[in-house]
Phi, psi and omega in degrees: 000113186267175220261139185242146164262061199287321153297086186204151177067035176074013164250182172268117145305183230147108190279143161314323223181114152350115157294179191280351148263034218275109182327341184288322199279143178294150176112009160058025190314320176255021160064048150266171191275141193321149180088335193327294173313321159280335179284002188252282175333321178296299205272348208276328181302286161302336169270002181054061147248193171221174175249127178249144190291114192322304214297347200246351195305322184290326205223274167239101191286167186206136183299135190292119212273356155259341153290314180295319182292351185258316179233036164285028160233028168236125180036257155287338163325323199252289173339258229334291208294330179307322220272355177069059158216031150295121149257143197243132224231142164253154181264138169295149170299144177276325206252021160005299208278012184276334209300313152333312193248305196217167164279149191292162179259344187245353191227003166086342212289146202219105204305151150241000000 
């Protein structure tokens, strides 16, 4: 099981929002082999990991925001949240200047 810093500064990171290739989202965006997610999604849960959001791998990592919605009522996860120390963290946006005209496509951002 390799080692994430998802945990740092006394929170849980967390993404605001499914990225835009976020394993979670339909379409198979990152090409995985049939099951991949789930047998990832399994093992992270019996082993009390998380699946960290690819987009973050480079940098400060953050629990991958479809993986939390499906097993934040697990194990560390559900501590985290009881103890009120998930914090929900954002990736910049690429498509920023859409935010203005529409809703965004890469960040969930939702136009007003």
């Amino acid at each position: 099981m390799s080692r994430t810093n998802v945990f740092r500064d006394g929170k849980v990171h967390v993404q605001a929002a499914k990225c835009s290739t976020c394993i979670y989202r339909p379409g198979n965006l990152m090409h995985l082999d049939p099951g991949r997610k789930d047998r990832m999604q399994a093992e992270a849960i019996e082993g009390g990991g998380v699946i960290p959001c690819h987009q973050t791998l480079s940098e400060d990592h953050s629990v991958c925001r479809g993986f939390f919605d499906v097993a934040k009522h697990e194990g560390l996860l559900a501590l985290a949240e009881r103890l009120d120390v998930v914090e929900f963290t954002a990736l910049p946006c690429p498509s920023e200047d859409l935010h203005d005209a529409m809703d965004c496509p890469d960040c969930d951002y939702l136009g007003q």
